[in-house]
TORMIDREN-709479 format. One record per residue: residue in one letter; x, y, z of N, C-alpha, C, O in turn. Coordinates in steps of 0.001 Angstrom, whole numbers, padded with zeros to 6 digits, always signed. Example, Ala and Ser with C-alpha at 12.3 -4.5 7.8 and 13.67 -1.06 7.14 Angstrom:
! TORMIDREN-709479
A+013190-005690+007800+012300-004500+007800+013200-003300+007800+014236-003319+008465S+012850-002250+007080+013670-001060+007140+012900+000030+007870+013409+001138+008039
***
This chain:
! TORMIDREN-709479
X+162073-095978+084079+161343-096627+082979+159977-095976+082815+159213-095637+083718X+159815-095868+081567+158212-094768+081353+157612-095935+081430+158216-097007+081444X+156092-095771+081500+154680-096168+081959+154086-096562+080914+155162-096867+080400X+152843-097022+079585+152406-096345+078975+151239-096893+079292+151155-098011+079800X+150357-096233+079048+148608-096363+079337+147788-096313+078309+147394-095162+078120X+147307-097194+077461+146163-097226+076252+145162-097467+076720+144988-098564+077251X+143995-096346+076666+142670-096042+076946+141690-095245+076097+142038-094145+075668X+140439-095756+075822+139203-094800+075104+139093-094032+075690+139100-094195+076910X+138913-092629+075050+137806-091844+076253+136758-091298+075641+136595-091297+074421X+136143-090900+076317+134655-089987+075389+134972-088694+075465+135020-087966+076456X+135225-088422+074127+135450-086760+074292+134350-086094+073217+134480-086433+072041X+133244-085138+073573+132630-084543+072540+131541-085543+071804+130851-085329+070808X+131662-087095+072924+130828-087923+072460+131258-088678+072094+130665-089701+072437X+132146-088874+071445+133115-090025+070323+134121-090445+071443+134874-089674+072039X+134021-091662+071613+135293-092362+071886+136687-092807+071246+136857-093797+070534X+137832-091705+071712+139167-091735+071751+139899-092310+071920+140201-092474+073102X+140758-093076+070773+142096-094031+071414+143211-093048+071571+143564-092113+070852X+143751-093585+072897+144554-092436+073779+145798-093356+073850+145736-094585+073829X+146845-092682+073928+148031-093426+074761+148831-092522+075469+149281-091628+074752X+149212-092460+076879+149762-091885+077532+150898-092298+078358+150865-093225+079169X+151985-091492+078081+153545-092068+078411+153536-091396+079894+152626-090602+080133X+154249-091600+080640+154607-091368+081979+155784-091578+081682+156508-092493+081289X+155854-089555+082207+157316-089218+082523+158112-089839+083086+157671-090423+084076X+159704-090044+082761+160500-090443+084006+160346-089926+085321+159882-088809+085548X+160700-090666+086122+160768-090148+088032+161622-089051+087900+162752-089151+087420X+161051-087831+088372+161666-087199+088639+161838-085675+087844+162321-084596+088186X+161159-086204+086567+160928-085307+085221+159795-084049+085522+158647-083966+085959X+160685-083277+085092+159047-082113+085239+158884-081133+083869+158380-080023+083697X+159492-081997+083075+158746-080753+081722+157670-080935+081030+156856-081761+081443X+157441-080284+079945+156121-079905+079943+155776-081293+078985+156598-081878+078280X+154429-081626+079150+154458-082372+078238+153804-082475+076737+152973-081651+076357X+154302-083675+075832+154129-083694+074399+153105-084243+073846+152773-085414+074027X+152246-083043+072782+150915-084144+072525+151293-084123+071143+151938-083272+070530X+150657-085475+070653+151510-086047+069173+150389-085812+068497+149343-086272+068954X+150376-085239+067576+148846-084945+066489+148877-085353+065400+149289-084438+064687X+148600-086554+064611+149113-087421+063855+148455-086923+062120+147326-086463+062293X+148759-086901+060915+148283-086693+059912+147257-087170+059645+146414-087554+060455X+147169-087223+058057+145627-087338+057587+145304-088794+057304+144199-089148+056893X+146181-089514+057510+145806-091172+057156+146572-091707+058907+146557-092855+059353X+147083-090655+059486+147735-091421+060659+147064-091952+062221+145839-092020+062325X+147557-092152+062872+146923-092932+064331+147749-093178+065480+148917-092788+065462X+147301-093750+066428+148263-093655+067701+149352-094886+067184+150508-094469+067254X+149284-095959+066804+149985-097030+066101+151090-096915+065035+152244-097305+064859X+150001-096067+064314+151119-095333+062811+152581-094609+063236+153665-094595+062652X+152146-094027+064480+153530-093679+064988+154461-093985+065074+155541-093423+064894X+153990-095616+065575+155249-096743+065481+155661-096443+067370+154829-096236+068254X+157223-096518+067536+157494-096200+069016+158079-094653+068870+158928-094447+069737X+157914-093829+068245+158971-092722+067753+158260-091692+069002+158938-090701+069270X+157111-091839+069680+156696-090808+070720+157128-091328+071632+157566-090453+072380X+157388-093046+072355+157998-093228+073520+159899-092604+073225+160572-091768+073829X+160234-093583+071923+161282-093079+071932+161938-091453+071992+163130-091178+072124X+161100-090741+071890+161220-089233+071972+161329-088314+073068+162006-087323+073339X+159961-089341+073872+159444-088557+075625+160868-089083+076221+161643-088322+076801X+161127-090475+076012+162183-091354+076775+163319-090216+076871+163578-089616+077914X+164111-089953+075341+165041-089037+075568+164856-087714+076313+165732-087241+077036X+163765-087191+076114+163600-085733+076031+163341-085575+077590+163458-084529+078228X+162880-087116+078194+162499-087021+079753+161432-086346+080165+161365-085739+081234X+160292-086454+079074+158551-085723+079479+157589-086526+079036+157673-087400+078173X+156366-086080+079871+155662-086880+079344+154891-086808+078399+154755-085662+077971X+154176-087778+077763+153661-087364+076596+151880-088263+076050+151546-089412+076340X+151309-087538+075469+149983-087833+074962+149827-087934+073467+150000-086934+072771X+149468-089240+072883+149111-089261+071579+147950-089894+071812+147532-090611+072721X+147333-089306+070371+145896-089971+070314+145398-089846+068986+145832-089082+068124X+144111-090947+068844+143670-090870+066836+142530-090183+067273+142098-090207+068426X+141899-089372+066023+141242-088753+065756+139429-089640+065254+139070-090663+064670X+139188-089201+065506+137533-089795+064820+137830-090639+063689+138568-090150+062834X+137445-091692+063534+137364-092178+062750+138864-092823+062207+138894-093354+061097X+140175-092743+063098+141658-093084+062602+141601-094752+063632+140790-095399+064296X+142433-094792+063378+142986-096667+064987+141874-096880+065081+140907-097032+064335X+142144-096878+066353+140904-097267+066916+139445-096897+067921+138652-097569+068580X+139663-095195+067545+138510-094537+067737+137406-095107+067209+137411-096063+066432X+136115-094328+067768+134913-094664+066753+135087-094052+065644+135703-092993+065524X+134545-094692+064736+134302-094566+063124+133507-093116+062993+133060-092461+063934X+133451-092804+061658+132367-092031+061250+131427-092633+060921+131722-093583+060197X+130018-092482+061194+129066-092979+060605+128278-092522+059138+127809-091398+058957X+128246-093412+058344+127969-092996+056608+129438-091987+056574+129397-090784+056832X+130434-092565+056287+131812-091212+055807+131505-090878+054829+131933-089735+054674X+130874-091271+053836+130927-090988+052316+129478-090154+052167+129105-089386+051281X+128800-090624+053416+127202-090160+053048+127024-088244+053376+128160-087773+053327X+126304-087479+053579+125569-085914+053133+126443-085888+054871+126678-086781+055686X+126651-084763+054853+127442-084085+055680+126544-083731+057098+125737-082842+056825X+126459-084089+058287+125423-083568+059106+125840-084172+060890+126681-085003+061230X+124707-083225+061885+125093-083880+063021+123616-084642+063461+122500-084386+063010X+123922-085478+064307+123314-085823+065192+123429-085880+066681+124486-086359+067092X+122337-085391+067800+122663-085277+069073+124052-084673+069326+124563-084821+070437X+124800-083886+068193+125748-083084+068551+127225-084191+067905+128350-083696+067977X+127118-085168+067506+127860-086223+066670+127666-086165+065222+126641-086106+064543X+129178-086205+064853+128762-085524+063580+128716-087461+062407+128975-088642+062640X+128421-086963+061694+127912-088183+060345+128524-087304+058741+128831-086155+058423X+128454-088601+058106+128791-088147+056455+130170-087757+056250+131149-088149+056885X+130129-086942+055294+131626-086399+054696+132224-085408+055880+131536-084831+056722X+132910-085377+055818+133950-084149+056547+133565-083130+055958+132977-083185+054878X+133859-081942+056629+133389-080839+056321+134827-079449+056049+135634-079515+056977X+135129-078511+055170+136414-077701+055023+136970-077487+056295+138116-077759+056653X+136267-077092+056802+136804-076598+058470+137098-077783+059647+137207-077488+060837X+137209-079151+059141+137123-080470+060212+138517-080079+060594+138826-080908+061449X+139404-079360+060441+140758-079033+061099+140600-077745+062482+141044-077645+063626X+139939-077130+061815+139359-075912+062757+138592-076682+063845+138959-076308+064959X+137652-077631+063884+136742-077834+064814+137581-079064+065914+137563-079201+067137X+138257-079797+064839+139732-080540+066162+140626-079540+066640+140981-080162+067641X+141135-078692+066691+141649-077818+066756+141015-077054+068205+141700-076765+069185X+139696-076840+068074+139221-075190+068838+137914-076026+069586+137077-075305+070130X+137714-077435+069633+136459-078006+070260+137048-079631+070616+136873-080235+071674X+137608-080001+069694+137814-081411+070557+139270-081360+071095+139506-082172+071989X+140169-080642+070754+142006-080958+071521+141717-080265+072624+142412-080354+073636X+140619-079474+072537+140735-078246+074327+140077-079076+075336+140248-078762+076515X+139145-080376+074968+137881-081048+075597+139277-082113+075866+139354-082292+077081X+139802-082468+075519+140278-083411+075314+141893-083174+076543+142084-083587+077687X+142314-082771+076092+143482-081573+077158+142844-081279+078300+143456-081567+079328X+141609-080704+078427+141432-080505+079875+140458-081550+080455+140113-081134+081561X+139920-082624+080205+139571-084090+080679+141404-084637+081067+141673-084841+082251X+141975-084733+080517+143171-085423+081434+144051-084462+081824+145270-084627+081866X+143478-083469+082110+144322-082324+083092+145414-082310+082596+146385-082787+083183X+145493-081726+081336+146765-081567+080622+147043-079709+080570+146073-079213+079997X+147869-078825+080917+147629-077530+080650+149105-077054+079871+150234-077472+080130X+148755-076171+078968+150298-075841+078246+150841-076798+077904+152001-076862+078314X+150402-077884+077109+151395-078851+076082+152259-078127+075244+152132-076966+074855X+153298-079070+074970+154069-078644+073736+153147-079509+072365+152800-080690+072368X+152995-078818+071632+151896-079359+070507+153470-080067+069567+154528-079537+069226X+153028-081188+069451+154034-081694+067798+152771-082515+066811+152191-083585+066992X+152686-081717+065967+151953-082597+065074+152725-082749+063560+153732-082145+063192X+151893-083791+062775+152591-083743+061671+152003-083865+060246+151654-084985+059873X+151855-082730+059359+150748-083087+057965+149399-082254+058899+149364-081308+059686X+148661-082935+058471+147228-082087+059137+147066-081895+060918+146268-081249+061597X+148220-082782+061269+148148-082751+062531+148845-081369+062955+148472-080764+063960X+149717-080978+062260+150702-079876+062360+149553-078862+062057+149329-078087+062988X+148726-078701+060864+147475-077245+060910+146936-077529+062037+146871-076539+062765X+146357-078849+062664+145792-078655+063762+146260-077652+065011+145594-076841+065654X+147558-077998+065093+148643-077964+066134+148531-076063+066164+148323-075347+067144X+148769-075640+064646+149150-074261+064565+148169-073836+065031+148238-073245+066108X+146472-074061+064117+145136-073218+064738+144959-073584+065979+144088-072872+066478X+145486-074576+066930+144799-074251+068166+146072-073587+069206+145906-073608+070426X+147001-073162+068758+148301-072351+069209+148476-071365+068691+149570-070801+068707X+147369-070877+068062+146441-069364+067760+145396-068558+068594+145147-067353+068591X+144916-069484+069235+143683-069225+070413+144215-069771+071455+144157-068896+072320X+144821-070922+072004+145041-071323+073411+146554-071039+073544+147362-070945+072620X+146786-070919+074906+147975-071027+075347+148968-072489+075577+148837-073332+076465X+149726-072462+074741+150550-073792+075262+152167-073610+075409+152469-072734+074598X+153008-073933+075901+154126-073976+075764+155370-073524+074739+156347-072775+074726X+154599-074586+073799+155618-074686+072624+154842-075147+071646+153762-075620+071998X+155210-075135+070038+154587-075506+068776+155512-076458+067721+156266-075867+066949X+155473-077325+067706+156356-078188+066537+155545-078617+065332+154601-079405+065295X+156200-077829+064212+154955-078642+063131+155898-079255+061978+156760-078784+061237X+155399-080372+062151+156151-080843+060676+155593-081548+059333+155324-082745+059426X+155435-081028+058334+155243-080989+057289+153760-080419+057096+153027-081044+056330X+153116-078931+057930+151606-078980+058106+151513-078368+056647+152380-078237+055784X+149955-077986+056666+149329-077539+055441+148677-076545+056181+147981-076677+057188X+149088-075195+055358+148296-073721+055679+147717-073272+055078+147157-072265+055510X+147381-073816+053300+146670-073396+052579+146950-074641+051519+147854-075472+051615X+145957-074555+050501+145952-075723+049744+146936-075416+048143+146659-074541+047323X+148011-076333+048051+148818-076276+046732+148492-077528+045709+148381-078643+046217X+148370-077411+044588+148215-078199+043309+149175-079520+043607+148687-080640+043457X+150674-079347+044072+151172-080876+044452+150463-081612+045536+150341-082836+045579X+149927-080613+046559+149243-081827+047495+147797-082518+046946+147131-083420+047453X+147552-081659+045584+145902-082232+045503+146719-083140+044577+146242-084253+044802X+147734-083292+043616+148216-084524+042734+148634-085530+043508+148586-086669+043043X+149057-085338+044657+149432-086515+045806+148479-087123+046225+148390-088341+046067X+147655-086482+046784+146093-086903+047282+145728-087762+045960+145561-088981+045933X+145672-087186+045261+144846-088018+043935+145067-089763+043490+144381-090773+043334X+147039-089157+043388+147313-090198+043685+147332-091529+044775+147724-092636+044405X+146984-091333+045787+146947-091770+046770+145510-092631+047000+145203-093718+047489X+144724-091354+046274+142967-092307+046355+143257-093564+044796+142331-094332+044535X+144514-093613+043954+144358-094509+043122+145145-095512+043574+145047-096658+043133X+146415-094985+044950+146949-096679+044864+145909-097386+046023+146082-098589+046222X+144973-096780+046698+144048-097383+047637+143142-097869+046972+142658-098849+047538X+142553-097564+045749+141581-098262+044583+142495-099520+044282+142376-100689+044648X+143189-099065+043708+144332-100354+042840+145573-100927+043492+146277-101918+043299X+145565-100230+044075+147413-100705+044538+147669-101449+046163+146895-102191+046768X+148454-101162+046408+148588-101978+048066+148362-101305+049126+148561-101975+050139X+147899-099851+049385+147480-098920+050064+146799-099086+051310+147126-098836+052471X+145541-099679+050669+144527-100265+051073+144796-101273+052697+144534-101156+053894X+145351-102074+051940+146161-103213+052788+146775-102689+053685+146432-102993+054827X+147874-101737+053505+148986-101283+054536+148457-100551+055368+149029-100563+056457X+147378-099762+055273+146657-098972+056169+145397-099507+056827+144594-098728+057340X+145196-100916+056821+144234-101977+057730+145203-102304+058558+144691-102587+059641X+146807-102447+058601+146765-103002+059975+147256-101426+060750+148270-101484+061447X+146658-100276+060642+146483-099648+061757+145308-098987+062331+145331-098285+063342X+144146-099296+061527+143101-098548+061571+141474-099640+061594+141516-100529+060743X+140726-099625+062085+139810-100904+062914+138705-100489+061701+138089-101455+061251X+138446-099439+061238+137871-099128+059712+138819-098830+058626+138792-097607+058761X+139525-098996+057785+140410-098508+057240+139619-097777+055964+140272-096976+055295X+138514-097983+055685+137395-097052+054461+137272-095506+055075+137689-094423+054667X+136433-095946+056355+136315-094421+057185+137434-093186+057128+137462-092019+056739X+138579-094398+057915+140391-093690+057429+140239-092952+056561+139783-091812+056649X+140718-093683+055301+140931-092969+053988+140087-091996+053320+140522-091129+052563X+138703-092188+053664+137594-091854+052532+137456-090482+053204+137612-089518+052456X+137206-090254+054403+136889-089230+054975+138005-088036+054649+137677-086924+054235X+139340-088437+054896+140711-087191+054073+140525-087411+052895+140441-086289+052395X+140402-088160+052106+140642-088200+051109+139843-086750+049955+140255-085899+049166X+138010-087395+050747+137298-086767+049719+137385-085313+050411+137225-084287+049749X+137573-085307+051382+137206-083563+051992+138118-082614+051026+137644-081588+050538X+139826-083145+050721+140921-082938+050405+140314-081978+048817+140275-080792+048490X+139910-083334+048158+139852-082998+046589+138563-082650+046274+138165-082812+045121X+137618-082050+047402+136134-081281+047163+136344-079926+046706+136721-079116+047553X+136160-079520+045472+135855-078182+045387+135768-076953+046291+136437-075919+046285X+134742-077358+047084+134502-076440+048785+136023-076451+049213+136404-075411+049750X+137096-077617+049038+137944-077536+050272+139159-076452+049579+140001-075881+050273X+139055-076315+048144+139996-075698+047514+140259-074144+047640+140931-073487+046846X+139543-073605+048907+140377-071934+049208+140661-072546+050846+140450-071635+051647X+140902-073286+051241+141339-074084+052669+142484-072563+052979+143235-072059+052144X+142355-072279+053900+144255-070951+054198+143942-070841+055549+142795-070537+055875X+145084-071113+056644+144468-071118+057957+146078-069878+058227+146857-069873+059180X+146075-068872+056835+147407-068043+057084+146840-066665+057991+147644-065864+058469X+145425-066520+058146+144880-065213+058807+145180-065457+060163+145460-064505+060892X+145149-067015+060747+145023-067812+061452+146560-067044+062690+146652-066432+063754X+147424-067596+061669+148775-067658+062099+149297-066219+063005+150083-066437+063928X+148889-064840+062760+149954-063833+063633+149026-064139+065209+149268-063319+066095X+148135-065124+065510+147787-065495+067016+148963-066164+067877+149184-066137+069088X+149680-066812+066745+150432-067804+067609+151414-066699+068235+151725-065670+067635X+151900-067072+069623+152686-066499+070637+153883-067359+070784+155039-066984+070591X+153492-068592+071157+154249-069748+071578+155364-069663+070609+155311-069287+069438X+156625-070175+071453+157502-070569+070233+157437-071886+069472+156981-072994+069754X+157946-071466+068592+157051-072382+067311+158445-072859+066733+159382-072103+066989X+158762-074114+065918+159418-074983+065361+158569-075535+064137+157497-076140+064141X+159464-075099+062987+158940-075735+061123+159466-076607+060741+160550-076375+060206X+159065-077830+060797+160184-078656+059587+159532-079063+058537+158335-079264+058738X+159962-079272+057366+159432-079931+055827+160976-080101+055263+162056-079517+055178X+160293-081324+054943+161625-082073+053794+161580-081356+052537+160405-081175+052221X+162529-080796+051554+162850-080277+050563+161955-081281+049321+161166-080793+048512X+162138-082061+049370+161363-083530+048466+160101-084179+048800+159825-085341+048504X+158871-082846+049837+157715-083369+050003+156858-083502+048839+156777-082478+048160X+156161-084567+048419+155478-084556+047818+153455-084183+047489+152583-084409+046649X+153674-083405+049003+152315-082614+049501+152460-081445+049886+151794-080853+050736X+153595-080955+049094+153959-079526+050076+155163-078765+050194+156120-078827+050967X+154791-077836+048972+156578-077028+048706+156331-076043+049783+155356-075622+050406X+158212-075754+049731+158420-075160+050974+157566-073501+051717+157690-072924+052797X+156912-073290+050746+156157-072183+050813+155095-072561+052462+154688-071816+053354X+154995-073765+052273+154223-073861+053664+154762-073423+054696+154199-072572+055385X+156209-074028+055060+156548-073121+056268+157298-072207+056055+157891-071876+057081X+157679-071364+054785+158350-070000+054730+156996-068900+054747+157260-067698+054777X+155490-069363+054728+154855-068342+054974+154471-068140+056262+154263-067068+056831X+154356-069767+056872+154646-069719+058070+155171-068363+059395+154768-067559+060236X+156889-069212+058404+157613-067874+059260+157590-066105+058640+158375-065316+059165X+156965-065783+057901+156455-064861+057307+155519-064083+058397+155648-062910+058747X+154252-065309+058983+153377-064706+060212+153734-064830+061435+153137-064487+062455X+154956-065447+061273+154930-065638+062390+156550-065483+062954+157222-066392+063441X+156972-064047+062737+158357-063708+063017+159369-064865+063729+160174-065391+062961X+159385-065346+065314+159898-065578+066162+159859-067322+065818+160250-068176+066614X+159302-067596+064464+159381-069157+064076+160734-069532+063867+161423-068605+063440X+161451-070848+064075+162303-071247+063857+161964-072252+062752+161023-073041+062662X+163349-071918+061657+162905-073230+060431+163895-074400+060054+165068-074150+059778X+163567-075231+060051+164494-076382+059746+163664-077295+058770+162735-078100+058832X+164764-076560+057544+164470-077507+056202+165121-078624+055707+165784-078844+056721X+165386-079324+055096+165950-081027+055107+165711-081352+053597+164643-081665+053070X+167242-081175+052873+167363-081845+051752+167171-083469+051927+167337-084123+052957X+166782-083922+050654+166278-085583+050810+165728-086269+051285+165861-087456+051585X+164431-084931+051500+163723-085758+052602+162035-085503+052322+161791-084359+051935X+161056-086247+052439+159783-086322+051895+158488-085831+053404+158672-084993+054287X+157767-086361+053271+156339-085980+053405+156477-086458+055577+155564-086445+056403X+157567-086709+055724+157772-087670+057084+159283-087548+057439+160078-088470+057259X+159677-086098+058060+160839-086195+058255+161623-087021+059322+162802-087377+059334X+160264-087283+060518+160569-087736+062107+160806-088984+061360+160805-089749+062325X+160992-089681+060424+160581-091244+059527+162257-091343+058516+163148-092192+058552X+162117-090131+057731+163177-090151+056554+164697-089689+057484+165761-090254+057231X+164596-088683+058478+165504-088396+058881+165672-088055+060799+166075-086996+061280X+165398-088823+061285+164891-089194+062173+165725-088289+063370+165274-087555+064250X+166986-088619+063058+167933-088316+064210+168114-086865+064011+167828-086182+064994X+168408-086417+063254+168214-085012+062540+167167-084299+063527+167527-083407+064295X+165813-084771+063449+164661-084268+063725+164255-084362+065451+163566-083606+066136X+164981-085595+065796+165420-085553+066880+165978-084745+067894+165384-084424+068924X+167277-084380+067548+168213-083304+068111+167140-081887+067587+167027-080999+068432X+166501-081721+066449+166104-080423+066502+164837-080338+067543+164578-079203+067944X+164357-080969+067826+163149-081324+068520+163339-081059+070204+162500-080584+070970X+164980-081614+070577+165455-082004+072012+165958-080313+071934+165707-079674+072956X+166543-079667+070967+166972-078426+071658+165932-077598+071324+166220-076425+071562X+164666-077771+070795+163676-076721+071085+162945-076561+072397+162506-075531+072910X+162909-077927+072867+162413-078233+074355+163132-077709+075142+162944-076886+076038X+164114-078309+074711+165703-077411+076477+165690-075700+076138+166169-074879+076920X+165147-075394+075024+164731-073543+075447+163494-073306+076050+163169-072155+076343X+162763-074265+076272+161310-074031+077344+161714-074592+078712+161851-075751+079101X+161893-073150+079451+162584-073389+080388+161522-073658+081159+161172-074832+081048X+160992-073134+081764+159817-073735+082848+159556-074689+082841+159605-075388+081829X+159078-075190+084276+158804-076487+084393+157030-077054+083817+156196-076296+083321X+156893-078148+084005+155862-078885+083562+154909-078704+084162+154753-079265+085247X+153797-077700+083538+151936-077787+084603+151316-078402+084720+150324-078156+085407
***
């Protein structure tokens, strides 16, 4: 029976909501850190990371990001962009993927003596996942549904998205996972549809990655034609792709079992054991 452990930590200053699965007895592979999208959190997950480690028999680390669950907030999200004592304030900035990526997942990984994860992220968690499996060494790479450069359907999605949170039920559904749910939203939202953020391309990024790497996107995303991970595997020869008719913005969600089995036999080709 796995373990699980929900704890803050201070990483980079900001306190982290963490959750950490404990491997089965006996398990030694490597383990899974869950890197959640741009409105997501350790909660939003739902059980789909226990249910995953459970099968897959590893252990695993999810956690929210600044300002997601129940981390600390941003302070002023909406207000002029800036740090303090090394804590940052205001709007997000183009590069807030680059700086989780290459300053807080490495601070963060080596405070709980984590070395060579298999990265799975998903949506922005997945660019995270790729840029820091460009510079560090980890295991393995799973990205599903990331963003490598910015396309016209994800800024009409976004758009839409800041109108059903104005008007619609949005709002609501994303308070019961997030302890600010303004901070949440406002902070992706506006970075998304800023002018500055519109040459976003983390494709120079990509011939670093070594690790073997795993693509999935649903055929029917509505943030993201398939060009994201066919350029992907473009930089990144030795990528494996798994695309999914009828399926949207959340494949581990729309097609679960599918994503499952592709997930369990990318792991059983990382043969080494767990560091």
């Amino acid at each position: 029976m796995q373990t699980h452990c929900f704890q803050k930590i201070k990483i980079c200053g900001i306190g982290l909501e963490t959750l950490s699965i404990a491997p089965p007895a006996g398990a030694d592979g490597p383990t899974l850190v869950f890197l959640h999208e741009g409105l997501g959190s350790v909660r939003m997950w739902r059980d789909w990371p226990s249910r995953l480690c459970a099968q897959l028999g590893c252990a695993g680390l999810v956690y929210s990001r600044q300002g997601y669950g129940q981390s600390d907030p941003v302070p002023d999200v909406r207000g002029p962009s800036g740090q303090t004592d090394g804590r940052r304030h205001g709007r997000l900035l183009p590069d807030y993927m680059h700086r989780e990526a290459f300053e807080v997942l490495p601070a963060l990984l080596q405070a709980l003596g984590i070395e060579r994860p298999v990265l799975l992220g998903h949506s922005d968690g997945g660019t995270i996942a790729l840029l820091h499996a460009s510079r560090w060494e980890v295991r393995g790479c799973i990205v599903i549904a990331p963003h490598i450069m910015v396309e016209p359907i994800s800024l009409q999605a976004i758009d839409q998205a800041r109108q059903a949170f104005e008007q619609g039920v949005l709002r609501e559904r994303l308070a019961a996972y997030h302890a600010d749910v303004d901070c949440a939203f406002w902070q992706w939202n506006e970075v998304w549809l800023s002018p500055a953020f519109a040459s976003f391309d983390i494709r120079v990024d990509l011939p670093g990655i070594r690790a073997p790497l795993l693509a999935i996107q649903g055929v029917d995303d509505p943030y993201g034609t398939l060009a994201q991970i066919e350029d992907i595997a473009q930089a990144v020869p030795h990528t494996c792709l798994l695309t999914l008719p009828a399926c949207g913005h959340s494949p581990h969600r729309d097609q679960s079992e599918t994503v499952v089995k592709a997930v369990a036999d990318f792991m059983s080709s990382l043969a080494s054991p767990r560091t």
